[in-house]
PQR file of N, CA, C, O and H, with PARSE charges and radii, in Angstrom:
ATOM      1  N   UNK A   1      84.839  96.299 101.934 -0.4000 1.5000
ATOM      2  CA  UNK A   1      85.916  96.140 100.996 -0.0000 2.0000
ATOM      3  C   UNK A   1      86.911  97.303 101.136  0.5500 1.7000
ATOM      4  O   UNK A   1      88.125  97.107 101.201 -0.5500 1.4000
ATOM      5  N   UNK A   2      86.360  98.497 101.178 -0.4000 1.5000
ATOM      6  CA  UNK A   2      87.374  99.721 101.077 -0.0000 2.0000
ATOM      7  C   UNK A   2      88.102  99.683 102.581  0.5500 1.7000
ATOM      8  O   UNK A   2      89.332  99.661 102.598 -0.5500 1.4000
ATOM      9  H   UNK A   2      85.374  98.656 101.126  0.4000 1.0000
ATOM     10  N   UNK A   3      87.468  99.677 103.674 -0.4000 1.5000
ATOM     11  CA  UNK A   3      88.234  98.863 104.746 -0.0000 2.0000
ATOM     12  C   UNK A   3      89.275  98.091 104.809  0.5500 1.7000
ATOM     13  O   UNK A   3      90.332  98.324 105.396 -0.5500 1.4000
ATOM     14  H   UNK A   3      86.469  99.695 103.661  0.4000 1.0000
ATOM     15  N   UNK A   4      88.942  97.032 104.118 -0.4000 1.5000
ATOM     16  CA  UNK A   4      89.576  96.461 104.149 -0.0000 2.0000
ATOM     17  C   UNK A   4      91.177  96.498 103.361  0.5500 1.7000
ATOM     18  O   UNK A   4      92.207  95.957 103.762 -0.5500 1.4000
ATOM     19  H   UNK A   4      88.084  96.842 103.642  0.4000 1.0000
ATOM     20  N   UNK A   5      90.972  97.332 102.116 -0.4000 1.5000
ATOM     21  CA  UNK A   5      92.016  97.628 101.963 -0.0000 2.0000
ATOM     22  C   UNK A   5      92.514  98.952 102.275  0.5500 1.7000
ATOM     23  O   UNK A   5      93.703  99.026 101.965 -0.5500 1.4000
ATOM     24  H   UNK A   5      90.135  97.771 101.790  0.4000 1.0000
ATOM     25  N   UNK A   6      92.122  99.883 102.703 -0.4000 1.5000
ATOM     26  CA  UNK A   6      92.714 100.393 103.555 -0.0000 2.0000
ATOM     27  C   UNK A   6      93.822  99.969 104.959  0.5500 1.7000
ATOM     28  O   UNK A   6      94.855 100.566 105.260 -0.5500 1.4000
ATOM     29  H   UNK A   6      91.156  99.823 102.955  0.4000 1.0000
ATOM     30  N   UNK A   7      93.210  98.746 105.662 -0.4000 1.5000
ATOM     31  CA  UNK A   7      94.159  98.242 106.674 -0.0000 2.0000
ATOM     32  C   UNK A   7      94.832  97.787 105.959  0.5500 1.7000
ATOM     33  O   UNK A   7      95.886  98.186 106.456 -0.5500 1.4000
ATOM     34  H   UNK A   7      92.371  98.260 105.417  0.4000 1.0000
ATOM     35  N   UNK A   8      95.270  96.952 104.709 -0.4000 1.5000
ATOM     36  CA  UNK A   8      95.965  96.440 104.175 -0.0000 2.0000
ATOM     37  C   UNK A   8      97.903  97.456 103.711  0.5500 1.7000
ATOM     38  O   UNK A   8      99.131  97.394 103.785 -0.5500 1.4000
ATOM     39  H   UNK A   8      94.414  96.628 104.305  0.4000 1.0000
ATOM     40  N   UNK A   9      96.667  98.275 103.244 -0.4000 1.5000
ATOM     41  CA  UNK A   9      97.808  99.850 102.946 -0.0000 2.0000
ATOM     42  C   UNK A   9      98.535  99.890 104.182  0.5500 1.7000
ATOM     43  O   UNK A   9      99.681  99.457 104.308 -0.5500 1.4000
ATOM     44  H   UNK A   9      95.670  98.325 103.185  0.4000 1.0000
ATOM     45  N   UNK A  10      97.860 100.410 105.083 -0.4000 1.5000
ATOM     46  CA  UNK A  10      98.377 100.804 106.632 -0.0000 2.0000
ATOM     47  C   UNK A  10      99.436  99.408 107.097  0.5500 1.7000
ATOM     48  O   UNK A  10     100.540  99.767 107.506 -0.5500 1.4000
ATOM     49  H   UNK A  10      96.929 100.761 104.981  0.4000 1.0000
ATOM     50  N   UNK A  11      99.285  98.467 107.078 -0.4000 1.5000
ATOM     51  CA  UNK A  11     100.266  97.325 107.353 -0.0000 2.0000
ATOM     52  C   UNK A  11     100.942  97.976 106.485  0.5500 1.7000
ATOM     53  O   UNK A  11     101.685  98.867 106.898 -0.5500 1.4000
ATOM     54  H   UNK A  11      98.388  98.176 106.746  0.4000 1.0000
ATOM     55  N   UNK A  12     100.860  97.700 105.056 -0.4000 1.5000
ATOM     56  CA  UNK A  12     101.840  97.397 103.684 -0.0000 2.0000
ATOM     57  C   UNK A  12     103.598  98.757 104.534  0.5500 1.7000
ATOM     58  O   UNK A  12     104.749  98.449 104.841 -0.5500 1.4000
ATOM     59  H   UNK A  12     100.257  96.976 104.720  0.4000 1.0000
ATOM     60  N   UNK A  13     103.011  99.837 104.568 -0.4000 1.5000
ATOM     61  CA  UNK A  13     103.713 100.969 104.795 -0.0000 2.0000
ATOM     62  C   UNK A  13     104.096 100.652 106.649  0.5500 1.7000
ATOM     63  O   UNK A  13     105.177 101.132 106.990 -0.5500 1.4000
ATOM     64  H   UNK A  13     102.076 100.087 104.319  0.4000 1.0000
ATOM     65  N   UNK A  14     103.593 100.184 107.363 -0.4000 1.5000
ATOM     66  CA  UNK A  14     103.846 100.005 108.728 -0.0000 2.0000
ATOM     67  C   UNK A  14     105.294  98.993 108.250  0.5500 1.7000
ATOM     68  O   UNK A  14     106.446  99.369 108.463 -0.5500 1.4000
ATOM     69  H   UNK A  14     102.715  99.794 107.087  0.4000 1.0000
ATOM     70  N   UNK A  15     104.959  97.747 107.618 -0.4000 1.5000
ATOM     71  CA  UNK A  15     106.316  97.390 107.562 -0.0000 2.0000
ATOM     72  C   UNK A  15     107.214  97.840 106.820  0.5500 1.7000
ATOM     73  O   UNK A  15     108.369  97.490 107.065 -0.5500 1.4000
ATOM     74  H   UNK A  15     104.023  97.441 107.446  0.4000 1.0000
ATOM     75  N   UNK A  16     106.998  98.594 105.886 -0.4000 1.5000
ATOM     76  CA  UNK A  16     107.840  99.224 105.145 -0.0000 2.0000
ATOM     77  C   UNK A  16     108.929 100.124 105.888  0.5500 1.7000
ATOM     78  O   UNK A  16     110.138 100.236 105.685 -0.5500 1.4000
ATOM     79  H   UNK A  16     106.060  98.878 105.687  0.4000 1.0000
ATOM     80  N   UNK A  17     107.979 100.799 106.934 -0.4000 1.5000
ATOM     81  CA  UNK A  17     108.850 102.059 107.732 -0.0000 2.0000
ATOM     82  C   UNK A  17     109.338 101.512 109.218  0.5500 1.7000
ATOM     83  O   UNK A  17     109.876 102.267 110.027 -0.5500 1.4000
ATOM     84  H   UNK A  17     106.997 100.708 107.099  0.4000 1.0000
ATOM     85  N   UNK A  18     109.140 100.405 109.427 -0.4000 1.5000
ATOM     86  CA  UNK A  18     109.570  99.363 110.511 -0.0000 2.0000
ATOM     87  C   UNK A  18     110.912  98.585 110.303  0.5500 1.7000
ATOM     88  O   UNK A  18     111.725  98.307 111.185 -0.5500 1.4000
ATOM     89  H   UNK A  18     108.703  99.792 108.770  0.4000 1.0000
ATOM     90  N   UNK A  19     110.996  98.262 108.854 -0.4000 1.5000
ATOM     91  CA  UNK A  19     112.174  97.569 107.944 -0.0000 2.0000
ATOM     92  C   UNK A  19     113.292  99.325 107.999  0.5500 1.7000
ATOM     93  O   UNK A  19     114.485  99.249 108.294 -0.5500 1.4000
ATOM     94  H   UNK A  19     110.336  98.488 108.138  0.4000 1.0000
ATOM     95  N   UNK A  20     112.714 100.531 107.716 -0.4000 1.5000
ATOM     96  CA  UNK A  20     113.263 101.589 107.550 -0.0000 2.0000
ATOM     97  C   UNK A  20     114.094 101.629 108.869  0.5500 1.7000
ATOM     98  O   UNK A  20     115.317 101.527 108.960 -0.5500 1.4000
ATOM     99  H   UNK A  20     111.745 100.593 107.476  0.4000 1.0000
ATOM    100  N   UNK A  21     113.359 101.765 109.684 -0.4000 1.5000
ATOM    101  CA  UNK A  21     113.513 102.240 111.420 -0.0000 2.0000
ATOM    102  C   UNK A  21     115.271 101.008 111.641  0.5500 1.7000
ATOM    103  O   UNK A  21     116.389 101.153 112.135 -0.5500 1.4000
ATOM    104  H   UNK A  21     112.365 101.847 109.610  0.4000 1.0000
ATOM    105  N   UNK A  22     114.620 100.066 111.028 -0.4000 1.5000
ATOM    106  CA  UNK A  22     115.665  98.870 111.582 -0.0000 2.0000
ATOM    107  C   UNK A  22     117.126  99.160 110.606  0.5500 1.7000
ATOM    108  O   UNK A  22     118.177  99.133 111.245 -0.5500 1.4000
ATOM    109  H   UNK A  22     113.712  99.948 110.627  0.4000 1.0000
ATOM    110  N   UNK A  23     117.202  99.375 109.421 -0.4000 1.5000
ATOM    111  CA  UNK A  23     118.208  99.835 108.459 -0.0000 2.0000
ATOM    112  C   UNK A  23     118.634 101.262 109.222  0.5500 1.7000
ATOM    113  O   UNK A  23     119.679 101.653 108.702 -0.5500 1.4000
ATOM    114  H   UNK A  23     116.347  99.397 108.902  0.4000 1.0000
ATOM    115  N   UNK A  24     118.330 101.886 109.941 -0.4000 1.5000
ATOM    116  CA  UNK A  24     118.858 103.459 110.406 -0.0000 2.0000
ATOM    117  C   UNK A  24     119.578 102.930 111.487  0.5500 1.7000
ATOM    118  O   UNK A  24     120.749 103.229 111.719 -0.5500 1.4000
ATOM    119  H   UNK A  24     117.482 101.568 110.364  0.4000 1.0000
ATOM    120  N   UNK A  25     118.784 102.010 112.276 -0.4000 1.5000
ATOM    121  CA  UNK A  25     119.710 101.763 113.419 -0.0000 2.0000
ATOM    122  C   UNK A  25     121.005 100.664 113.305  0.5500 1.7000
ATOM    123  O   UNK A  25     122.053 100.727 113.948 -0.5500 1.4000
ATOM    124  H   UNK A  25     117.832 101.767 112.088  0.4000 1.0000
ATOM    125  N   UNK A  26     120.738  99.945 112.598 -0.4000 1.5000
ATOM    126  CA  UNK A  26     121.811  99.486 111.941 -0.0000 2.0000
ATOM    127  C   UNK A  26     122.668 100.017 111.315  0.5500 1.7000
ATOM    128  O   UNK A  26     123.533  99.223 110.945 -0.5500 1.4000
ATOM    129  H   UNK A  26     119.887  99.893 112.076  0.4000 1.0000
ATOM    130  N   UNK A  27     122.874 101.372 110.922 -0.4000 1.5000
ATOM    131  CA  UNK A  27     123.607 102.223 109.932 -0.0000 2.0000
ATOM    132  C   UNK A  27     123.576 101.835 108.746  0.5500 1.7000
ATOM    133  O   UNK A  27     124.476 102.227 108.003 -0.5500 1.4000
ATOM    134  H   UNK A  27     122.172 102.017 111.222  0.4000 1.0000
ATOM    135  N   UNK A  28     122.428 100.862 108.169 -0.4000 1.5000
ATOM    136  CA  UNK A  28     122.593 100.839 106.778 -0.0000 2.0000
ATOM    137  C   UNK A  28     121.989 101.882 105.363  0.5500 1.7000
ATOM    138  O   UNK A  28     122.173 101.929 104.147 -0.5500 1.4000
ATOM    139  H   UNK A  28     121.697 100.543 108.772  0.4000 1.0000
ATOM    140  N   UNK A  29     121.215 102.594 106.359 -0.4000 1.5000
ATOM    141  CA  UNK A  29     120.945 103.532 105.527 -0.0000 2.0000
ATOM    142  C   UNK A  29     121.177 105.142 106.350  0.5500 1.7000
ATOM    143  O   UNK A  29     121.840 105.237 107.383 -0.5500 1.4000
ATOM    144  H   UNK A  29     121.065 102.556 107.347  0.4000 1.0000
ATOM    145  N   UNK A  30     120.735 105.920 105.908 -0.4000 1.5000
ATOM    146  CA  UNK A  30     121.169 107.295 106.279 -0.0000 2.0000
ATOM    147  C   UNK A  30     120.017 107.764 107.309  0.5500 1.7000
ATOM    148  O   UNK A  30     118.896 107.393 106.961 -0.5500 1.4000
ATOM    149  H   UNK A  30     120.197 105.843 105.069  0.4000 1.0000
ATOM    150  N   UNK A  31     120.068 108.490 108.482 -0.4000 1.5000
ATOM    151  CA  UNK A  31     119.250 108.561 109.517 -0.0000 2.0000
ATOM    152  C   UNK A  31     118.050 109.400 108.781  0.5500 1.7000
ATOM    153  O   UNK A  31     118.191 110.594 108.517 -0.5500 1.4000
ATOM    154  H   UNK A  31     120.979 108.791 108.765  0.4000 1.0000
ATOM    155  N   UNK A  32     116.616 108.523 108.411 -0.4000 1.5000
ATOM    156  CA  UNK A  32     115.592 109.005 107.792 -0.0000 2.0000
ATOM    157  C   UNK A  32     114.563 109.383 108.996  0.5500 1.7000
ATOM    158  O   UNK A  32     114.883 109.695 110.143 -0.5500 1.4000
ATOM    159  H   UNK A  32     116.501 107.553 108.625  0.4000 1.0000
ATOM    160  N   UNK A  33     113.270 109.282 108.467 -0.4000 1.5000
ATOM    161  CA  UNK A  33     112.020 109.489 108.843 -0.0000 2.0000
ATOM    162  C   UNK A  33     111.403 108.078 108.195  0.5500 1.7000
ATOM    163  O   UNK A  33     110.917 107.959 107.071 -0.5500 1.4000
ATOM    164  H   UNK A  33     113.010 109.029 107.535  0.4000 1.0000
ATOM    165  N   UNK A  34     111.510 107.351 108.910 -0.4000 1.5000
ATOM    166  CA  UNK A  34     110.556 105.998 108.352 -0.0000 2.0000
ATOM    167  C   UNK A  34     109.680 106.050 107.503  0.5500 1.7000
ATOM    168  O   UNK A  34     109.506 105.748 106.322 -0.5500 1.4000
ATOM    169  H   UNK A  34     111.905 107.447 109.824  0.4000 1.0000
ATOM    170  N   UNK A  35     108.658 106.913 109.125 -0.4000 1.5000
ATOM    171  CA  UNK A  35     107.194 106.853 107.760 -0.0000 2.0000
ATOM    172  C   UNK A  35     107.559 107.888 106.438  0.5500 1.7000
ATOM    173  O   UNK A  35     107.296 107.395 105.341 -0.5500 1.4000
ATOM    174  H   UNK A  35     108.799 107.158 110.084  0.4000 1.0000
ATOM    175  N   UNK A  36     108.003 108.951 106.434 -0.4000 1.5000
ATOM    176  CA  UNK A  36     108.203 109.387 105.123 -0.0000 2.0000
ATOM    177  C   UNK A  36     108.735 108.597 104.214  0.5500 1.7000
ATOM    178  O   UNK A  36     108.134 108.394 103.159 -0.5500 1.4000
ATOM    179  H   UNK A  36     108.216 109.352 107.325  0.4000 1.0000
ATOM    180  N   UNK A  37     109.889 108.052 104.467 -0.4000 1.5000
ATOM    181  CA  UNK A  37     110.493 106.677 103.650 -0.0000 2.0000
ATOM    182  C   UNK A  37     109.492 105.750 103.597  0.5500 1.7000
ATOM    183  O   UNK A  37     109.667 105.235 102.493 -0.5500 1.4000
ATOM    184  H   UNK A  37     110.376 108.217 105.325  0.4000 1.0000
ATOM    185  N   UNK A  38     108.590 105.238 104.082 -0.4000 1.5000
ATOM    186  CA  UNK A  38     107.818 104.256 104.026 -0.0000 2.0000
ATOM    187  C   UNK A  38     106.603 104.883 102.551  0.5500 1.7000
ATOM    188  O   UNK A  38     106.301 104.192 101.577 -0.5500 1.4000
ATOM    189  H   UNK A  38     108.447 105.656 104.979  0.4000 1.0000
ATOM    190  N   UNK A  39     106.178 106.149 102.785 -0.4000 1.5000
ATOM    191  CA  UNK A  39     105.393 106.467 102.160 -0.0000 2.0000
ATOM    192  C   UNK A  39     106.010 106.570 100.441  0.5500 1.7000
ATOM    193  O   UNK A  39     105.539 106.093  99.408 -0.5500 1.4000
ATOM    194  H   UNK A  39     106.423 106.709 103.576  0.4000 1.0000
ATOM    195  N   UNK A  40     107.312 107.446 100.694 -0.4000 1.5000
ATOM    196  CA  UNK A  40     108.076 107.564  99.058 -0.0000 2.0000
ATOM    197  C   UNK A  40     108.090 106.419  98.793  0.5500 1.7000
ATOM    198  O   UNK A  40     107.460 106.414  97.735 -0.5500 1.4000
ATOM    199  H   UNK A  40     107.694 107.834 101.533  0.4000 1.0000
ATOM    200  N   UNK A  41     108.448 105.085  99.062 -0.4000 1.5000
ATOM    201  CA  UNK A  41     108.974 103.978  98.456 -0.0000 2.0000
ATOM    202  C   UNK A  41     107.541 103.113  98.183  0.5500 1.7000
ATOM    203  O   UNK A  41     107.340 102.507  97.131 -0.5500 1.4000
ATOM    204  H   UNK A  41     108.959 105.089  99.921  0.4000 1.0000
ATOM    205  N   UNK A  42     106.761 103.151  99.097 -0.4000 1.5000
ATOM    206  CA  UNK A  42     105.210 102.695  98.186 -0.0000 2.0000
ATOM    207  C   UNK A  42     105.051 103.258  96.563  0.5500 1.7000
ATOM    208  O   UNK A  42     105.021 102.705  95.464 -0.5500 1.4000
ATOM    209  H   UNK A  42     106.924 103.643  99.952  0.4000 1.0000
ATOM    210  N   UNK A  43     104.948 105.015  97.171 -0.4000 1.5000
ATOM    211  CA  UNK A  43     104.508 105.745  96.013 -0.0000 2.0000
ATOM    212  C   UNK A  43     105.254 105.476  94.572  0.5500 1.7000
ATOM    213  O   UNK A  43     104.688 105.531  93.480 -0.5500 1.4000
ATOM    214  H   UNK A  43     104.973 105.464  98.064  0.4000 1.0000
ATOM    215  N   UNK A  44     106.969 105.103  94.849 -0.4000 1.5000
ATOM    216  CA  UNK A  44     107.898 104.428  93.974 -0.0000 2.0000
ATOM    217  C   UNK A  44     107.137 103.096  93.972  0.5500 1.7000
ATOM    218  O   UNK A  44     106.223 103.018  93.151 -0.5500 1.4000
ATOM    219  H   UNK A  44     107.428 105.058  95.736  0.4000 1.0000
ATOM    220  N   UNK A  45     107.250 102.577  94.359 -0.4000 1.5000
ATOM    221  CA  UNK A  45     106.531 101.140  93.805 -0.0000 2.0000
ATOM    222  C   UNK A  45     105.270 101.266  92.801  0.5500 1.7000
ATOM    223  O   UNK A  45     105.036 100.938  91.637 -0.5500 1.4000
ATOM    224  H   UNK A  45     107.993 102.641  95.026  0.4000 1.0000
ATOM    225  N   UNK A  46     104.467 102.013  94.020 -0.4000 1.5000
ATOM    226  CA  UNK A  46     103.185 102.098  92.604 -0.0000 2.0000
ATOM    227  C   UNK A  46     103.963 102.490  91.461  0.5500 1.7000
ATOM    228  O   UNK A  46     103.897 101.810  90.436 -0.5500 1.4000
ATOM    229  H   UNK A  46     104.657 102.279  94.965  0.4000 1.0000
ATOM    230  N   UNK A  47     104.607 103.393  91.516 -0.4000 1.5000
ATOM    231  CA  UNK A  47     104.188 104.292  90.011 -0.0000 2.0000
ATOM    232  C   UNK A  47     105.131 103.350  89.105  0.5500 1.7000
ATOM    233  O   UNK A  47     104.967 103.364  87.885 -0.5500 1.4000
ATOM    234  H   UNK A  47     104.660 103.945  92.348  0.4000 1.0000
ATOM    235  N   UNK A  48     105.915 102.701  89.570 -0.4000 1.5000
ATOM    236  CA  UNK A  48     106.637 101.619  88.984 -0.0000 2.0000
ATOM    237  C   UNK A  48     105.896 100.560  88.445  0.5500 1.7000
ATOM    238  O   UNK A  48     105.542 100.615  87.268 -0.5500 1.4000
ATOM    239  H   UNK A  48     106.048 102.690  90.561  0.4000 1.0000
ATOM    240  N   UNK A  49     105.661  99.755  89.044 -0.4000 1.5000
ATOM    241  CA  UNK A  49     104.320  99.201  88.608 -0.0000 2.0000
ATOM    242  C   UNK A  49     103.664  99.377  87.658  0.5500 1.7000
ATOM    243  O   UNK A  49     103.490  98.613  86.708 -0.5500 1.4000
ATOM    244  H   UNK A  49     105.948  99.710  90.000  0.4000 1.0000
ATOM    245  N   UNK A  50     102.951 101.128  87.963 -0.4000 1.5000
ATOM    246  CA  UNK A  50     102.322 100.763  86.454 -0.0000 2.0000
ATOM    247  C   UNK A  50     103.115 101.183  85.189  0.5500 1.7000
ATOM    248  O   UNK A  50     102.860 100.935  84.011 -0.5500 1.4000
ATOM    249  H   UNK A  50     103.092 101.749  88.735  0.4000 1.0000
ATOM    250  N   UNK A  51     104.099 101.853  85.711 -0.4000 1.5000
ATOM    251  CA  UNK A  51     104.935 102.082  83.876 -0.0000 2.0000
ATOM    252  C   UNK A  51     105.415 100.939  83.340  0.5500 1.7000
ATOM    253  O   UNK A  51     105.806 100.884  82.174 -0.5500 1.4000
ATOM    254  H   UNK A  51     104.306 102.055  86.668  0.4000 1.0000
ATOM    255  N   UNK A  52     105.425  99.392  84.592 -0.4000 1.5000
ATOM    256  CA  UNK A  52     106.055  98.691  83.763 -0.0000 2.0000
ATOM    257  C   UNK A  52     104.744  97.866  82.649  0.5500 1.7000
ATOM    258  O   UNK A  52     104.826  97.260  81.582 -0.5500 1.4000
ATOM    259  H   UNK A  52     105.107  99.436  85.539  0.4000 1.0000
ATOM    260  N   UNK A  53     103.669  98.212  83.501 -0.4000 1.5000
ATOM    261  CA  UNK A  53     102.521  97.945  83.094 -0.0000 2.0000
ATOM    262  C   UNK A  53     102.134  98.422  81.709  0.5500 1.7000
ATOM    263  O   UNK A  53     101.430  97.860  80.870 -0.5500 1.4000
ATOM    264  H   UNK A  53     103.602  98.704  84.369  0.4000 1.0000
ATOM    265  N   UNK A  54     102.645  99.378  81.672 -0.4000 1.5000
ATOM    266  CA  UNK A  54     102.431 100.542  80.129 -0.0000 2.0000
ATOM    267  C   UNK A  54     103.447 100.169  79.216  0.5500 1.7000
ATOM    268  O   UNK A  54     103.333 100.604  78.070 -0.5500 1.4000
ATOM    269  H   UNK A  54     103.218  99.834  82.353  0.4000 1.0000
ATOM    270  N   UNK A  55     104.287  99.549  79.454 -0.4000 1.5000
ATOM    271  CA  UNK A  55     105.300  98.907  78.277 -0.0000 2.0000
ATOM    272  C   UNK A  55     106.511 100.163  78.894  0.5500 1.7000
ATOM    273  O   UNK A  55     107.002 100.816  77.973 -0.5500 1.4000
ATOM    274  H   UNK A  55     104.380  99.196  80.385  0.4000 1.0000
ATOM    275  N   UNK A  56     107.032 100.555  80.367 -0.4000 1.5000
ATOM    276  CA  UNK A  56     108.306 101.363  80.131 -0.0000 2.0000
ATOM    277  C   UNK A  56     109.481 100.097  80.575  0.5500 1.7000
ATOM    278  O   UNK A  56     109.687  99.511  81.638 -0.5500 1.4000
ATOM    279  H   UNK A  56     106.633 100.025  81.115  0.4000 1.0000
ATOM    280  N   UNK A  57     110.143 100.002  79.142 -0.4000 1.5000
ATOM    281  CA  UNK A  57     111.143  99.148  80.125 -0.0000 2.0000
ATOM    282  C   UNK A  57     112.356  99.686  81.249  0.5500 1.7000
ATOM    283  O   UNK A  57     113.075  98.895  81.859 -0.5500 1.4000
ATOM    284  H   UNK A  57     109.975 100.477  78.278  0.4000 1.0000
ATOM    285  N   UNK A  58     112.417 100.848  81.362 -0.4000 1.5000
ATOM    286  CA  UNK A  58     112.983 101.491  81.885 -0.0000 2.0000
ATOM    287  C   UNK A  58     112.975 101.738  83.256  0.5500 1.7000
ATOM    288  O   UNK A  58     113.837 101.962  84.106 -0.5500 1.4000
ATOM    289  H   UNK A  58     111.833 101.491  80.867  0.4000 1.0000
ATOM    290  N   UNK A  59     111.629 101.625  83.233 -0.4000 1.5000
ATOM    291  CA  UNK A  59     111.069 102.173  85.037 -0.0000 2.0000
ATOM    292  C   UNK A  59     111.817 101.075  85.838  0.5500 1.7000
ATOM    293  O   UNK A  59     112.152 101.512  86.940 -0.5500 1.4000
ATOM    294  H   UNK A  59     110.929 101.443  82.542  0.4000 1.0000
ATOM    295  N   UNK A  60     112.139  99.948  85.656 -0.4000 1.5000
ATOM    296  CA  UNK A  60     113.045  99.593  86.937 -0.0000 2.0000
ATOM    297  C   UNK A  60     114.276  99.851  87.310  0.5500 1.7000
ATOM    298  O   UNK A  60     114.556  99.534  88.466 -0.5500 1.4000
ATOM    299  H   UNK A  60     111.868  99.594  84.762  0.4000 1.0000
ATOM    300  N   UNK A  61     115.315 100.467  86.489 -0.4000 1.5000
ATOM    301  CA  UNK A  61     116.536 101.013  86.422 -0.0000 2.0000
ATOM    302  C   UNK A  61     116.069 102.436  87.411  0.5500 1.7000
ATOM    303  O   UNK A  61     116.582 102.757  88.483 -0.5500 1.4000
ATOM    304  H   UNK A  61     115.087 100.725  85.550  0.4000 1.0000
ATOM    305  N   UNK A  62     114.852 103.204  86.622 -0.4000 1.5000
ATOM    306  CA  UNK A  62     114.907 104.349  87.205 -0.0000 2.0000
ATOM    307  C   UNK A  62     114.409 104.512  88.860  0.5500 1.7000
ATOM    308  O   UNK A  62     114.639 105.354  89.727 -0.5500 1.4000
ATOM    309  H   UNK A  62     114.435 102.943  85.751  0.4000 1.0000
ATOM    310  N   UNK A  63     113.630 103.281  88.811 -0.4000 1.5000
ATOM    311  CA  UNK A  63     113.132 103.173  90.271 -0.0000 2.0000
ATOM    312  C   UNK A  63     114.100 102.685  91.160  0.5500 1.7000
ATOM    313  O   UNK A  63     113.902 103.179  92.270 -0.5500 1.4000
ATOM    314  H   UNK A  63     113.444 102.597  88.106  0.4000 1.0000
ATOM    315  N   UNK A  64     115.371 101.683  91.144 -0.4000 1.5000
ATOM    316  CA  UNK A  64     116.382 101.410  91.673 -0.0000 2.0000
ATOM    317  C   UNK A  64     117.252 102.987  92.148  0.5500 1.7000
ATOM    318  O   UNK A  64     117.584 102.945  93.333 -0.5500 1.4000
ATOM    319  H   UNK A  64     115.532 101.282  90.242  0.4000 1.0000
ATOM    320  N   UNK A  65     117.638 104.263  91.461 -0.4000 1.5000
ATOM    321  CA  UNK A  65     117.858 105.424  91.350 -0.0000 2.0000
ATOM    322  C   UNK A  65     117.122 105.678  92.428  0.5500 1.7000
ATOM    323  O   UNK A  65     117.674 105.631  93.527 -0.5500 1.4000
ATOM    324  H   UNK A  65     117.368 104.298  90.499  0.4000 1.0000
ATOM    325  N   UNK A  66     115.927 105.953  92.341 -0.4000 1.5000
ATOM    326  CA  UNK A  66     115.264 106.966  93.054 -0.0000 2.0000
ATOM    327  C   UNK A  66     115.288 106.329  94.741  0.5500 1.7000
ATOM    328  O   UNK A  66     115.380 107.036  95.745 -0.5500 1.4000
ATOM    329  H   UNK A  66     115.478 105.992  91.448  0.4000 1.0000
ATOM    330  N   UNK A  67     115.161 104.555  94.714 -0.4000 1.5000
ATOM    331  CA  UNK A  67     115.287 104.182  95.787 -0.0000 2.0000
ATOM    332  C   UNK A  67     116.758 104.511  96.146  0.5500 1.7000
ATOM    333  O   UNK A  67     116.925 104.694  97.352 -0.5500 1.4000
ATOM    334  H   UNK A  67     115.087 103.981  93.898  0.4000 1.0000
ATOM    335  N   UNK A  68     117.803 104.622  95.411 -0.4000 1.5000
ATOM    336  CA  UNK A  68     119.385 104.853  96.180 -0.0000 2.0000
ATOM    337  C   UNK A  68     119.034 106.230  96.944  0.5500 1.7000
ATOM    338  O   UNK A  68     119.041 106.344  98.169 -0.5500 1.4000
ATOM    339  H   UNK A  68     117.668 104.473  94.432  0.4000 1.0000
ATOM    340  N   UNK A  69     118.698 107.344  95.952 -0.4000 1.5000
ATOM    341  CA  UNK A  69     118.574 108.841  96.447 -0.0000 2.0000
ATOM    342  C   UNK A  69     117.940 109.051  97.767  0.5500 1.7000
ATOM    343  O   UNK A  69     118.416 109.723  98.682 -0.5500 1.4000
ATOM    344  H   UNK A  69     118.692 107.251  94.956  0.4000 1.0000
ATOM    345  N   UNK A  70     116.834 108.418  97.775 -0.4000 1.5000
ATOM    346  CA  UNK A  70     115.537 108.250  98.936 -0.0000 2.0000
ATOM    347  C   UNK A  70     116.057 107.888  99.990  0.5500 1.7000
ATOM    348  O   UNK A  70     115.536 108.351 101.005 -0.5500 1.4000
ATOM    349  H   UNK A  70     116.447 107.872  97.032  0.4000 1.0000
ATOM    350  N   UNK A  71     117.057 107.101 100.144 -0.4000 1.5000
ATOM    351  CA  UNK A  71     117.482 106.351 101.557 -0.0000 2.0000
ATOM    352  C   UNK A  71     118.796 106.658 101.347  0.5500 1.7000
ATOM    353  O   UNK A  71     119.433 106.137 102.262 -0.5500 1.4000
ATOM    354  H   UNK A  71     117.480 106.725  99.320  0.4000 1.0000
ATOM    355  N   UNK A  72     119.801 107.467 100.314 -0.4000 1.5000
ATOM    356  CA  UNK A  72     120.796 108.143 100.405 -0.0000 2.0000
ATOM    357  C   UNK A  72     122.238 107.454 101.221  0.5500 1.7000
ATOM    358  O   UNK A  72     122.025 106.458 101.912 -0.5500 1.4000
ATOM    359  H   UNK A  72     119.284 107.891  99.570  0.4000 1.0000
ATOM    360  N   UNK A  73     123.284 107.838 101.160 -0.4000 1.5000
ATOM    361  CA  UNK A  73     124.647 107.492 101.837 -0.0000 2.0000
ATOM    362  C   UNK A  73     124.792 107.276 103.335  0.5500 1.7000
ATOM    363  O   UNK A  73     124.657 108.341 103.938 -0.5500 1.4000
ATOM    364  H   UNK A  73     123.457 108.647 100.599  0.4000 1.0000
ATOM    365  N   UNK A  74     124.985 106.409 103.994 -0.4000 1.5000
ATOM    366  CA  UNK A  74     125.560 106.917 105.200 -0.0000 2.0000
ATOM    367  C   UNK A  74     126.203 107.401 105.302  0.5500 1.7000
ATOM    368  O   UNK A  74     127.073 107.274 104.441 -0.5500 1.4000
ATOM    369  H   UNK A  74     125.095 105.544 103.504  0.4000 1.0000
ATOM    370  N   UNK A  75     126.507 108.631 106.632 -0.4000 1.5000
ATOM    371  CA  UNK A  75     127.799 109.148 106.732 -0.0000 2.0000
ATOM    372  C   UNK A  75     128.720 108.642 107.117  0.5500 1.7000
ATOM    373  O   UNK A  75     129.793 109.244 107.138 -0.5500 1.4000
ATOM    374  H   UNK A  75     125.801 108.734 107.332  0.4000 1.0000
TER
END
């Protein structure tokens, strides 16, 4: 079981920072580090998740924010 979701994680973030890789070269986002972007925007998801879980109605406004900052302006 823990295997198993472990590979699950490892995909989840492989496409995450694969989708990243493809937005940089496209210039739609600002020249990152995938996997670091891959990893912040999970960790934003979780923690999103559960505040919305906890009654924050807020956490999706604030998580939209943190995703602009995270992947930032092109130049």
């Amino acid at each position: 079981m823990r295997e198993s979701l472990l590979q699950h994680q490892r995909a989840w973030r492989a496409l995450i920072a694969a989708e990243a890789h493809h937005a940089v070269d496209a210039g739609e986002i600002a020249d990152l580090d995938p996997d670091l972007v891959a990893f912040q925007l999970d960790a934003v998801l979780t923690a999103t998740n559960i505040a919305l879980r906890c009654g924050d109605s807020d956490a999706v406004a604030r998580m939209r924010r943190i995703i602009d900052a995270t992947l930032g302006r092109v130049p």
